[in-house]
N, C-alpha and C positions, 0 to 999 in steps of 0.2 A: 812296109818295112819299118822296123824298130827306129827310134830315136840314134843312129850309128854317127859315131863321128871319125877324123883320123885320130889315132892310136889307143882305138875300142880293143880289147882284149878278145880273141875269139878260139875256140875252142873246134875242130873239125874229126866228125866220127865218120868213117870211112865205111865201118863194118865189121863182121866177123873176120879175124887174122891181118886187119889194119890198123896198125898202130894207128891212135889220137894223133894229131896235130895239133901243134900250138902258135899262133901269131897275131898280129895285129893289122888295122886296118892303114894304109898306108896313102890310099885316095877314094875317090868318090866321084865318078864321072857318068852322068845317064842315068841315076838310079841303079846303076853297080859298082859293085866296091871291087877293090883292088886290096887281096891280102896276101901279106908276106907271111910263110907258114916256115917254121924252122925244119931242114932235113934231118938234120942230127941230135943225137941226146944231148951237146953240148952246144946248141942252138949257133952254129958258128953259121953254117951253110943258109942260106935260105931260098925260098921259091915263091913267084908269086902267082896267085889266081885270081882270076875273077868271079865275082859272086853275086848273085842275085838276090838271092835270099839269107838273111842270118835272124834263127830263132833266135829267143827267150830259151834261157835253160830250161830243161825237162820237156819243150815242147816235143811233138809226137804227129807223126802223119797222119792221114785217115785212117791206116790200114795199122799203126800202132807203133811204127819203124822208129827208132831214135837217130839213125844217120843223117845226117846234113851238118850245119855251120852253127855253131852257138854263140853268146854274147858269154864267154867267161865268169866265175865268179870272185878272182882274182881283184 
């Protein structure tokens, strides 16, 4: 895992017909992180996930996929 700290900016692609998500990291417990993603366009609501892994922008899977957790460029 990347250099992550609490309140790394992170960026979440879901896929085809899922909107981006936007949040930050909020803890760090086990080698997974805990991030709080905003639900709504005026960031009021939030949710939080746990996450194993968080690329580098533009990273890419084997198979060439862009979806997963990014480090924002924010």
């Amino acid at each position: 895992m990347m250099n992550i700290e609490i309140g790394t900016k992170v960026e979440g692609n879901w896929g085809a017909m899922i909107p981006m998500s936007f949040g930050e990291v909020v803890s760090i417990v086990d080698n997974k992180v805990v991030v709080a993603f905003e639900d709504d366009e005026d960031g009021e609501m939030m949710h939080h996930t746990t996450v194993e892994n968080i690329h580098p922008k533009g990273w890419r899977s084997v198979n060439g996929s862009p979806i997963g957790v990014f480090v924002s460029e924010e």
